[in-house]
C-alpha positions in Angstrom: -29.2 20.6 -57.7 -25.4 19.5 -56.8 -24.9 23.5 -55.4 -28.0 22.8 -52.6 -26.8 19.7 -51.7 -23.2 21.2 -50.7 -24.5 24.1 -49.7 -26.4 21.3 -47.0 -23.8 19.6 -46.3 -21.8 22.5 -45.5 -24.3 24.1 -43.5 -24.8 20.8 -41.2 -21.4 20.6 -41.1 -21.0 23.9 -39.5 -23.4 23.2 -37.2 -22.0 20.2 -35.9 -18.9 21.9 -35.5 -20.4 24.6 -33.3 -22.2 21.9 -31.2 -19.2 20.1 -30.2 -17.4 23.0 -29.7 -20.2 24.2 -26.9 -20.1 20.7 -25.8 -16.0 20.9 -25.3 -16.1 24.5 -23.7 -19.1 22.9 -21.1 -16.9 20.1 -20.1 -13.8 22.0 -19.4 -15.7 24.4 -17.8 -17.3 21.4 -15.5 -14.3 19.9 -14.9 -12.4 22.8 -14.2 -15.4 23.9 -11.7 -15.4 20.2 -10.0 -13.8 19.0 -6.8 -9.8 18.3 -7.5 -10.4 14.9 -5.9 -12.9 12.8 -3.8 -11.3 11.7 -0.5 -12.1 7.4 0.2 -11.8 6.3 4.1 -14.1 2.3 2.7 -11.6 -0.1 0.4 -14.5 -1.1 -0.7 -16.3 1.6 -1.9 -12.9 3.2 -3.3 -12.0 0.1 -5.2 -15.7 0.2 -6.5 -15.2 4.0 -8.1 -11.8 3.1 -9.4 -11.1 3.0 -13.3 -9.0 0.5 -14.7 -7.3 -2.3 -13.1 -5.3 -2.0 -10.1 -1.5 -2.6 -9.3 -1.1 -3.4 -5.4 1.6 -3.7 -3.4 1.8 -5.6 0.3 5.5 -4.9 1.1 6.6 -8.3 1.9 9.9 -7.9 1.2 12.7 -6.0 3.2 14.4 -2.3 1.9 17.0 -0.8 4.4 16.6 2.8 5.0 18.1 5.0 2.0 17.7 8.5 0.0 15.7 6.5 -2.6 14.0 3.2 -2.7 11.9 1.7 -5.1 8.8 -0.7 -4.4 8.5 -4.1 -6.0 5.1 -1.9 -7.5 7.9 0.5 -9.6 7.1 3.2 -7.2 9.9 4.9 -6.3 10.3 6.8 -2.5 12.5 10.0 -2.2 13.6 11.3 0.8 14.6 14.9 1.1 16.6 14.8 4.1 17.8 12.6 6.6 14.3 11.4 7.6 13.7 7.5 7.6 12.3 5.4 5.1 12.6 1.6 4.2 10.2 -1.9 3.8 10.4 -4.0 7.1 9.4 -6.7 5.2 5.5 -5.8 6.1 5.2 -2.5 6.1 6.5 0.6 4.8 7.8 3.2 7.1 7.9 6.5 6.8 9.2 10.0 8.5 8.1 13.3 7.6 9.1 16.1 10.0 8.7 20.1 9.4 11.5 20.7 6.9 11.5 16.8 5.3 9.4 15.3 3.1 8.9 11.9 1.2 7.9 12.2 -2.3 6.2 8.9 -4.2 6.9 8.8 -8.0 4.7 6.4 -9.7 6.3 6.2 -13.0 3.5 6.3 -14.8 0.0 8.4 -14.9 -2.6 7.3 -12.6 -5.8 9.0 -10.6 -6.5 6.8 -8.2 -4.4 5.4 -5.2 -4.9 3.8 -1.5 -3.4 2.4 1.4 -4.1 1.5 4.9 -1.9 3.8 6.9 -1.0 3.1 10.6 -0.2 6.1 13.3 -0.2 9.3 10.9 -0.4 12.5 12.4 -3.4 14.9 11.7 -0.6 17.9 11.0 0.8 15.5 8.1 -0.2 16.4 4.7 -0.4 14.8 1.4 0.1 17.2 -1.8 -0.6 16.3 -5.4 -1.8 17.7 -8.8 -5.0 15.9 -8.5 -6.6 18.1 -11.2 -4.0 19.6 -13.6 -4.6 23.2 -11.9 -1.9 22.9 -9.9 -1.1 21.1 -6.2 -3.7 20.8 -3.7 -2.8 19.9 0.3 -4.9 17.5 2.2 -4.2 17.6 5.8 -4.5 14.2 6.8 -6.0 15.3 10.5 -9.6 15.5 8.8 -9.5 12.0 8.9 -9.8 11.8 12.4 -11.0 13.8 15.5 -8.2 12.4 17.3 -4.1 13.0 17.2 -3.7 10.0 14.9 -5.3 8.5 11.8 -5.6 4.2 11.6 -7.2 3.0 8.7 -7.9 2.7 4.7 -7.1 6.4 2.7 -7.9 6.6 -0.4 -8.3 9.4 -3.3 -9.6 9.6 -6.8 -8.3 12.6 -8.6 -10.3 14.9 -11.3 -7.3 14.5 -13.7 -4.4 12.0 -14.1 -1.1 12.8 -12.0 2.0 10.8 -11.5 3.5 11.7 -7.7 2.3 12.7 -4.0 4.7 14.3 -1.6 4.3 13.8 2.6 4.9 16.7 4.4 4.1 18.0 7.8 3.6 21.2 9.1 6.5 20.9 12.1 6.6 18.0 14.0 8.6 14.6 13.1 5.7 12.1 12.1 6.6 8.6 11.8 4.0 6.0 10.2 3.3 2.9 8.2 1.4 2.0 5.2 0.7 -1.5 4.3 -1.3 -2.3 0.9 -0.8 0.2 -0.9 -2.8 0.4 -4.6 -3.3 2.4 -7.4 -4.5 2.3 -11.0 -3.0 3.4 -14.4 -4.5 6.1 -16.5 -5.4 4.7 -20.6 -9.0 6.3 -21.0 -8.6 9.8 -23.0 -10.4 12.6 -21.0 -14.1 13.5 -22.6 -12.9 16.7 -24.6 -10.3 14.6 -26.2 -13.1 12.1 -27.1 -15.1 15.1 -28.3 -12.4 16.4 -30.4 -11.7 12.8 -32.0 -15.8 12.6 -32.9 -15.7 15.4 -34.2 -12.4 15.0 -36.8 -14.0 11.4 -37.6 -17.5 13.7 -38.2 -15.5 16.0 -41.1 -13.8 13.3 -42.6 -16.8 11.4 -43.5 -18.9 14.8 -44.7 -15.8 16.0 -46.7 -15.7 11.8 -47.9 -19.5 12.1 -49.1 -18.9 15.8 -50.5 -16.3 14.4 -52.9 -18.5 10.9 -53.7 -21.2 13.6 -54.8 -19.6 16.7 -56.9 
């Protein structure tokens, strides 16, 4: 009678197994088949999408232009070249031209972030691992049918990342952003939390195989 009822348990163990392993293998392949990132132009309706609780900076304090600065937020600016960067005390200005770029390290993992931007041109760009499979561009200029961009920009990436680097495709691009936010990353991704299910899963069938021989 004890040989059947390992023989069940081991048999609806297996099972399980092979479920959540279908289960993991479907939600990679969804997320690796998913948009890298959805593309916010409403606060509103990006803050109301957003995952965890949100860190936001107004820059009203005063940075003079250097190499690297770091926001009262923890992010820290990098310049590559001579282009100009500093906090006026209400804004944050920056300059990307064709062979410059500012790069935006948040010190920490995050998938969301937003600001309002002022005067950005539609050849700028914005890169970033938004997914885990490597950079993706977004040319700021699909913001707007005109020369210029004025208003909220926000994104929500696929996976967490942890910098965004301004770039432009030639010309020297000088604009502000004001309000910037972003969130921090704690929630494990859904294969992880299959995974973990799963381990709790054995340990409780191996726990009742033991009670019973």
């Amino acid at each position: 009678m004890e040989s059947i009822k390992t023989a069940l348990n081991n048999a609806i163990f297996s099972k399980i197994i092979i479920l959540l392993g279908i289960a993991a293998i479907a939600v990679g392949t969804a997320n690796r088949n998913a948009l890298a990132y959805v593309i916010y132009t409403d606060q509103t309706n990006w803050e109301n999408a957003v995952t965890g609780g949100l860190t936001t900076d107004n820059f009203a304090y005063s940075i003079p232009s250097a190499n690297n600065i770091t926001f009262s937020s923890g992010v820290d600016s990098t310049r590559s070249g001579s282009n100009y960067q500093a906090v006026n005390g209400s804004v944050f200005v920056g300059q990307v031209t064709g062979s410059t770029t500012l790069t935006w390290d948040f010190n920490q993992d995050i998938s969301a972030f937003g600001f309002d931007i002022v005067s950005v041109n539609n050849q700028t760009s914005l890169v970033a691992d938004f997914d885990g499979n490597g950079n993706e561009s977004i040319n700021l200029g699909v913001l707007s049918n005109s020369t210029y961009y004025n208003g909220f920009f926000g994104i929500i990436g696929e996976d967490s990342f942890n910098s965004i680097v301004f770039g432009n495709s030639g010309l020297v691009d000088t604009f502000t952003i004001d309000n910037l936010s972003f969130n921090e990353v704690t929630v494990p991704e859904p294969a992880t939390l299959i995974l973990l299910v799963s381990g709790i899963l054995a340990m409780r069938l191996f726990g009742h195989k033991k009670q019973t021989t």
